[in-house]
C-alpha positions in Angstrom: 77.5 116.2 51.9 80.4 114.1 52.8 82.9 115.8 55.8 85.7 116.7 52.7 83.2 118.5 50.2 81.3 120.3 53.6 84.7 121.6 54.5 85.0 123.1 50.6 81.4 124.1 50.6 81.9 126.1 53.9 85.1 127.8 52.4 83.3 128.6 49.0 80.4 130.0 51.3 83.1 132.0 53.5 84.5 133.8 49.7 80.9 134.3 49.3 80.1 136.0 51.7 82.7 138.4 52.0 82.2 139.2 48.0 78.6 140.5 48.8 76.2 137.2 50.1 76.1 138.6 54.0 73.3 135.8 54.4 76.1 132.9 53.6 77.1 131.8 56.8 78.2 128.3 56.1 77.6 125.4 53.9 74.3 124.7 55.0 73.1 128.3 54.3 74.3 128.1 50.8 73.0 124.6 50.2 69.3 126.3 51.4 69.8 129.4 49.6 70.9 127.4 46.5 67.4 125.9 46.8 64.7 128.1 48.0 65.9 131.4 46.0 64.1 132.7 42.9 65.4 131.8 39.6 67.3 135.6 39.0 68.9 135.2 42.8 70.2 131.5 42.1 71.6 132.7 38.4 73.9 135.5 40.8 74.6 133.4 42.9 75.6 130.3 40.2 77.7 132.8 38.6 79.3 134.2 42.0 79.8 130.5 43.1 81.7 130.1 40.1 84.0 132.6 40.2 84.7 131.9 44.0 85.1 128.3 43.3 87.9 129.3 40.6 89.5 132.2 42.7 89.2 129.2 45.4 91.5 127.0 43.0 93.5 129.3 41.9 94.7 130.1 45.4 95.0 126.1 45.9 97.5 125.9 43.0 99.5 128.9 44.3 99.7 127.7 47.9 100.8 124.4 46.5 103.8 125.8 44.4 105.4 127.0 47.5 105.7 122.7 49.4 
C-alpha cells in the first residue's frame, strides 16, 4: 500500500476494532485477516469494513464543513 492509503487503512482498522474486531491492530492486521479468514469471517468483516469506511467519510465531510 502506498504511505496515503496505509494511513486510511490503519484508521478504517482503528473504527474496526473498536466496533467489535479486537484482533485489528493496524493496517497490516486487516490486510492479513482480509486474506487468511474463512469465507463467513471475511463476508462480516466486508460488510463491517464498509460501514466503517462510510461512517469514516461521513465524519470527513463533517470535519470539512467546519474550514
Amino acid at each position: 500500500l502506498a504511505k496515503k492509503d496505509d494511513e486510511y487503512v490503519g484508521y478504517l482498522a482503528a473504527v474496526l476494532r473498536v466496533s467489535g474486531h479486537a484482533e485489528l491492530t493496524d493496517a497490516r492486521s486487516l490486510d492479513h485477516r482480509a486474506r487468511t479468514s474463512p469465507l463467513n469471517v471475511y463476508l462480516r468483516l466486508s460488510r463491517d469494513a464498509i460501514n466503517a469506511a462510510s461512517w469514516l467519510k461521513r465524519y470527513v465531510e463533517a470535519a470539512g464543513e467546519d474550514e
